[in-house]
C-alpha positions as a Markdown table, in Angstrom:
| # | Residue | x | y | z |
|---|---|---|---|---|
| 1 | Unk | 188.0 | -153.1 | -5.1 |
| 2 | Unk | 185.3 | -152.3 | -2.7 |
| 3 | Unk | 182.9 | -149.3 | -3.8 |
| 4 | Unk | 181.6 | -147.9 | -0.7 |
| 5 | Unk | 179.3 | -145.0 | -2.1 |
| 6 | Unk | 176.5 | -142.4 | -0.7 |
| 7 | Unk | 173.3 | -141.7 | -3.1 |
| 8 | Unk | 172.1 | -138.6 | -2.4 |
| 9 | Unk | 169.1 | -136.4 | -3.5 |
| 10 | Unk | 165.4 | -136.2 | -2.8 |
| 11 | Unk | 162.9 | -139.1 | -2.7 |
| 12 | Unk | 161.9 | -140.5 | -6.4 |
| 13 | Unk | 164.8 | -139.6 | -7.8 |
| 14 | Unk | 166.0 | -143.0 | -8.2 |
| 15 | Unk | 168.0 | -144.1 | -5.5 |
| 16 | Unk | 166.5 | -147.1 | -4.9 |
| 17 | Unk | 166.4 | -148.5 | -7.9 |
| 18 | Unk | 170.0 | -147.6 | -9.2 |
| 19 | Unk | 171.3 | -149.3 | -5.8 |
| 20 | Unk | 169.2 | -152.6 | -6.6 |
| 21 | Unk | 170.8 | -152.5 | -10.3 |
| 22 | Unk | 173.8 | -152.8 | -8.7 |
| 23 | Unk | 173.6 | -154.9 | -6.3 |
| 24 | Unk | 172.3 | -157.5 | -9.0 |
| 25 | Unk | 175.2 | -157.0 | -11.3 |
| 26 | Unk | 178.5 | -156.7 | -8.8 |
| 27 | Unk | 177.0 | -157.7 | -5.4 |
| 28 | Unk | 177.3 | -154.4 | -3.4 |
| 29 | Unk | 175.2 | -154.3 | -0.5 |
| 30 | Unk | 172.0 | -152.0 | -0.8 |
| 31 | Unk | 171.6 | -150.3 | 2.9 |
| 32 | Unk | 168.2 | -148.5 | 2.5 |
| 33 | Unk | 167.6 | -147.0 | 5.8 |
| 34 | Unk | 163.7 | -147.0 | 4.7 |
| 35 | Unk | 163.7 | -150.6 | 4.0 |
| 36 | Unk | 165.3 | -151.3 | 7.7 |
| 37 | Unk | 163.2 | -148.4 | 8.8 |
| 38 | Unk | 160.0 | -149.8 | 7.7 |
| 39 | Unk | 160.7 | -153.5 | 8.8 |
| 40 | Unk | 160.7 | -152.6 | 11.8 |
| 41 | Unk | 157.5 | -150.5 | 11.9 |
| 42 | Unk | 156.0 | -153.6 | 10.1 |
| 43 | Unk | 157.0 | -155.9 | 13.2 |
| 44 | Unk | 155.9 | -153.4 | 15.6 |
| 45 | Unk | 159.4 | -153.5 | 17.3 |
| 46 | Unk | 160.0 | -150.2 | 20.1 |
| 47 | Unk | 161.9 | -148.7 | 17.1 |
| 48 | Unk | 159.7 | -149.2 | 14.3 |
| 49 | Unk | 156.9 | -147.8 | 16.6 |
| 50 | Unk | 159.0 | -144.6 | 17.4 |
| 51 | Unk | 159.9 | -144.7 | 13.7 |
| 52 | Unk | 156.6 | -144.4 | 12.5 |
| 53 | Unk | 155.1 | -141.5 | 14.1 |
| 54 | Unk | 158.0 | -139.6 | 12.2 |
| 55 | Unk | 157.5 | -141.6 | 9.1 |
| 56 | Unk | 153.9 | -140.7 | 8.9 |
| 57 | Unk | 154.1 | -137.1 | 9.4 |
| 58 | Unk | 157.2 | -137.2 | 6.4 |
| 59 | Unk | 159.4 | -136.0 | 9.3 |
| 60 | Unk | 163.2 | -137.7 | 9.6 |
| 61 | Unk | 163.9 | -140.2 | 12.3 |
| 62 | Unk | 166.1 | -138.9 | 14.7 |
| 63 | Unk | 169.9 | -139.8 | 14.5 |
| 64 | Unk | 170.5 | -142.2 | 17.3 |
| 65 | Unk | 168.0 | -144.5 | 15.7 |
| 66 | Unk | 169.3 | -144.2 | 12.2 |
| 67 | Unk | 172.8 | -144.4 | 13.2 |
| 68 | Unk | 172.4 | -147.3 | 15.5 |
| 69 | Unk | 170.7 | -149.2 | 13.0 |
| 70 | Unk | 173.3 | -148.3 | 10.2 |
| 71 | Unk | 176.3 | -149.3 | 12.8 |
| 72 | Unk | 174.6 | -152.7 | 12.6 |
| 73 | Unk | 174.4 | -153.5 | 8.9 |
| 74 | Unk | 177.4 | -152.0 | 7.8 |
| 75 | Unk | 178.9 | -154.8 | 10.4 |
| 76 | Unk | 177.9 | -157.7 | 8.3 |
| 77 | Unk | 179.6 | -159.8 | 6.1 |
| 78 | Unk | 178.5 | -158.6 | 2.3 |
| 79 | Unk | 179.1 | -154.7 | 3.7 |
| 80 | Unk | 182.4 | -155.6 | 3.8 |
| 81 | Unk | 182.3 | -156.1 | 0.0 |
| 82 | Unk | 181.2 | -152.8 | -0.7 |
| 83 | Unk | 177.8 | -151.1 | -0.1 |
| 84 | Unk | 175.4 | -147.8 | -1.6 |
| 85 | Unk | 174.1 | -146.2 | 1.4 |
| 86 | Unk | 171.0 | -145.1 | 0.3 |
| 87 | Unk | 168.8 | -142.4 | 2.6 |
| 88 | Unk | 171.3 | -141.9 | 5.1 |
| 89 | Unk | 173.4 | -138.9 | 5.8 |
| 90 | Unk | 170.7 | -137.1 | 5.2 |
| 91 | Unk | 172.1 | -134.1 | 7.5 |
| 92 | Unk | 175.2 | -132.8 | 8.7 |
| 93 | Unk | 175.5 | -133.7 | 12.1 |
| 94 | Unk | 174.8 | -137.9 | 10.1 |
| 95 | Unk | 177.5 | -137.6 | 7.8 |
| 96 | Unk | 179.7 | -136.7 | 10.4 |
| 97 | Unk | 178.7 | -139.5 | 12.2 |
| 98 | Unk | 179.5 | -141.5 | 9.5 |
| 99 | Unk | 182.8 | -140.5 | 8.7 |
| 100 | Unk | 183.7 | -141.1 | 12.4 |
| 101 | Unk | 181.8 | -144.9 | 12.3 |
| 102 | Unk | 184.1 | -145.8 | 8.8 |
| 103 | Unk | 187.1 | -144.1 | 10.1 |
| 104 | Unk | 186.5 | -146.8 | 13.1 |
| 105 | Unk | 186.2 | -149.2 | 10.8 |
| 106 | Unk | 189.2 | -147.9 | 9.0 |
| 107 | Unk | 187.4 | -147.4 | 6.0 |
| 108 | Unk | 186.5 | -144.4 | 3.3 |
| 109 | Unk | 183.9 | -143.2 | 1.6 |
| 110 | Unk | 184.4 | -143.7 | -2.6 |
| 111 | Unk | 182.2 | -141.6 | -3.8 |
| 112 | Unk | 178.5 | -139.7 | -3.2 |
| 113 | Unk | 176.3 | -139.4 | -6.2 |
| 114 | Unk | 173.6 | -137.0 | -6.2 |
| 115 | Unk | 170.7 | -137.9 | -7.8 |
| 116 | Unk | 168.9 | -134.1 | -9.4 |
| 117 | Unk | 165.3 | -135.3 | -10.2 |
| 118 | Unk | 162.9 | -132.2 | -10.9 |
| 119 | Unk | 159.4 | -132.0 | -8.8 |
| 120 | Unk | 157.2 | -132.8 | -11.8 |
| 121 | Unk | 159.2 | -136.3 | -12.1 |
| 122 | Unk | 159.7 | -137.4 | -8.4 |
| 123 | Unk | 155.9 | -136.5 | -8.1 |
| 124 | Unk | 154.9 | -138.8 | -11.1 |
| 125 | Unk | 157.1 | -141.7 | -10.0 |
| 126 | Unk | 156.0 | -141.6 | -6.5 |
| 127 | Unk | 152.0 | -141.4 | -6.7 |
| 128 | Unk | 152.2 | -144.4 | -9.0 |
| 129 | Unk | 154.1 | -146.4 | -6.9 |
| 130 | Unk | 152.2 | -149.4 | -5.4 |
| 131 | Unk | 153.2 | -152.2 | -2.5 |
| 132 | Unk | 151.7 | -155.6 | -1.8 |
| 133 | Unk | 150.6 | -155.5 | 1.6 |
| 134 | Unk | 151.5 | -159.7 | 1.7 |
| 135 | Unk | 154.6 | -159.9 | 0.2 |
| 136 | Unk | 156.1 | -156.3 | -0.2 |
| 137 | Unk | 157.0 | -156.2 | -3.8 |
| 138 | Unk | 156.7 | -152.8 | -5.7 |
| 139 | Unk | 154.9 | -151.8 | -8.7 |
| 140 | Unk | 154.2 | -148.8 | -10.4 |
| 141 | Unk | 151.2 | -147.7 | -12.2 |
| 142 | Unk | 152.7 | -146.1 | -15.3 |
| 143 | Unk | 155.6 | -148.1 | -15.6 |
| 144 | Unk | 155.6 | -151.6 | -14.0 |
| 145 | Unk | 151.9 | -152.4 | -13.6 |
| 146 | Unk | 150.4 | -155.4 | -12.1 |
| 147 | Unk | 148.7 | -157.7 | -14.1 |
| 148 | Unk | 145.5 | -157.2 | -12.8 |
| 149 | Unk | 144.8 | -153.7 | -11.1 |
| 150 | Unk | 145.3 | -153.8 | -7.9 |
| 151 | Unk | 146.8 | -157.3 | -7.1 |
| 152 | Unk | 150.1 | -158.4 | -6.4 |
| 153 | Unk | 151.4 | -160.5 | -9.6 |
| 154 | Unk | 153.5 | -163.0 | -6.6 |
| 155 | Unk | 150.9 | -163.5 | -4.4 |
| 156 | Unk | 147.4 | -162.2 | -5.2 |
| 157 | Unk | 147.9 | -159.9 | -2.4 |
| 158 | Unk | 146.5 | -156.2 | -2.2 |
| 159 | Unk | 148.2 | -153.3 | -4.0 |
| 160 | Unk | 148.0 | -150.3 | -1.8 |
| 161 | Unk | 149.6 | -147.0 | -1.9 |
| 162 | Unk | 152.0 | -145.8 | 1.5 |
| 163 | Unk | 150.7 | -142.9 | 3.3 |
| 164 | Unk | 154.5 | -141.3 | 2.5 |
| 165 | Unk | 153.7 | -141.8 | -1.2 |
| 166 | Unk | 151.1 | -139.6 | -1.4 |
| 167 | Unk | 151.2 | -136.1 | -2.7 |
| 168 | Unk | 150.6 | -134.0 | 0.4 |
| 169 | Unk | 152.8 | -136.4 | 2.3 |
| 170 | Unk | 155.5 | -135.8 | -0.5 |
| 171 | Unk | 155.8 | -132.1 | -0.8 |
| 172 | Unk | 156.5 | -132.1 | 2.5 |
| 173 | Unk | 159.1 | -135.0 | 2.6 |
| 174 | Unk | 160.5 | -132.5 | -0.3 |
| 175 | Unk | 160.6 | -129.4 | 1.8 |
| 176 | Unk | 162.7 | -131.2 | 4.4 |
| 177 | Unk | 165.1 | -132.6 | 2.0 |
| 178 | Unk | 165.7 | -129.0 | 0.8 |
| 179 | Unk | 166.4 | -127.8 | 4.1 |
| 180 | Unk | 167.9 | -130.7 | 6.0 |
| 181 | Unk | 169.8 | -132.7 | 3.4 |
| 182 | Unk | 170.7 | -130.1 | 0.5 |
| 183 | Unk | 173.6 | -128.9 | 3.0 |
| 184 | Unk | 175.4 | -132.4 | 2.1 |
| 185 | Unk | 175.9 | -131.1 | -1.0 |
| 186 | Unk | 178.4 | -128.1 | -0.5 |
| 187 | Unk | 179.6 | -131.0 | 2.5 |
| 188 | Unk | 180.8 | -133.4 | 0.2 |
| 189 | Unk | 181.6 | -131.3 | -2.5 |
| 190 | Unk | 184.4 | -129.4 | -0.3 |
| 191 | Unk | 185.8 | -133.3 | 0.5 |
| 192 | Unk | 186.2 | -133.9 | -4.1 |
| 193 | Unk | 183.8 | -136.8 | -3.6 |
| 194 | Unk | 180.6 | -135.2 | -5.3 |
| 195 | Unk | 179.0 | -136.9 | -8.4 |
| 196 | Unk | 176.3 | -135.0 | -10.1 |
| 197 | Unk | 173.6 | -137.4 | -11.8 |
| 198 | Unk | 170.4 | -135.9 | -14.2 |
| 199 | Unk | 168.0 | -138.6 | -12.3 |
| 200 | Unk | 164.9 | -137.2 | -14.7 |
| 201 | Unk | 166.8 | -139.5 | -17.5 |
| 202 | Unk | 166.0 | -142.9 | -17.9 |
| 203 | Unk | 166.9 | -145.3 | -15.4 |
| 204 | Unk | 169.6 | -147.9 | -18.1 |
| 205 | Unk | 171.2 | -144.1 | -18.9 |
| 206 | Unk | 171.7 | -143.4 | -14.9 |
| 207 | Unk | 173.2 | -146.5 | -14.4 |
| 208 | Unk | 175.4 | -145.9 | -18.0 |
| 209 | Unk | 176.9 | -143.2 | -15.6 |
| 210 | Unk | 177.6 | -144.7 | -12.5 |
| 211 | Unk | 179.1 | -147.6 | -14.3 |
| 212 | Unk | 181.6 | -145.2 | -16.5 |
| 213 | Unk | 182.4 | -143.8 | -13.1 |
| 214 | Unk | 183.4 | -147.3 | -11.7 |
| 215 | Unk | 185.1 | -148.7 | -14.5 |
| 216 | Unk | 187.5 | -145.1 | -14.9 |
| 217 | Unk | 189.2 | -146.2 | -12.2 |
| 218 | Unk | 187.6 | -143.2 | -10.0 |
């Protein structure tokens, strides 16, 4: 069957990384509204540079971009296989949205998993984290370094850290979650769709979870 899930909960708490572990094992797409988000920033496109002066300030895009762009993806061929939406709802007035846009597409949402990572963690894993400004691939100074300090192991390109990684940037991307997106919660909870994960656990334990969840036949 197709899994069509939400992950929810703040940044670092694992999203990202649970939704690429399953994508490489059972082929569900991974929408990360950040990746598309930040594509487009890199290309300098009208959207990315509207994008960005949100992104920078750790302020959420406004809905008619995110939705627009999420309309799109969920259109193509391996969304129709499943997909984790990760990043997006991230407010009411979204997750309405996108009940409306799957009922469209005469489809339902499986489940919404939220991710409960404590500040301590989310701030250690996302100060560490480092991108290669050539090719884009992630590191992570505590737990996946590079090689050699400060160079991508692909490419030889330069490790850097995103302005949104950084701690002052963080706590505030923090504070909105709490007040924007924390509403979701009681949201989806009301619609017997709510998952609650302990994201401060190990990554291979987190995805222990979800799969006992898939296999259990929901």
């Amino acid at each position: 069957m197709a899994f069509r899930m939400v992950f929810l909960g703040p940044p670092g708490a694992g999203k990202g990384t649970q939704a690429s572990m399953l994508k490489s094992k059972y082929g569900i797409a991974h929408v990360s509204t950040g990746d598309i988000l930040r594509e487009a920033v890199k290309k300098g496109t009208e959207l990315g540079k509207k994008a960005k002066e949100y992104m920078d300030k750790g302020l959420l895009v406004p809905d008619e971009i995110i939705i627009g762009i999420i309309e799109e993806r969920l259109s193509e061929p391996d969304a129709q296989k499943g997909f984790i939406l990760d990043g997006f709802p991230r407010t009411i007035p979204q997750a309405e949205a996108l009940d409306q846009l799957l009922e469209e597409k005469g489809m339902t949402l499986s489940a919404v998993f939220l991710f409960n990572a404590g500040k301590e963690t989310i701030l250690e894993r996302l100060t560490g984290r480092r991108v290669c400004r050539n090719c884009g691939a992630l590191y992570h100074i505590k737990y996946s370094p590079p090689k050699v300090e400060g160079v991508c192991d692909k490419c030889g390109g330069e490790l850097y850290q995103r302005d949104d990684d950084k701690e002052e940037t963080i706590l505030r991307r923090l504070e909105v979650y709490r007040k924007q997106t924390a509403p979701l919660i009681d949201y989806y909870k009301k619609k017997g769709i709510l998952f609650e994960l302990d994201a401060n656990k190990d990554s291979k334990e987190v995805f222990a979870e979800i799969e006992r969840w898939m296999k259990s036949g929901n």
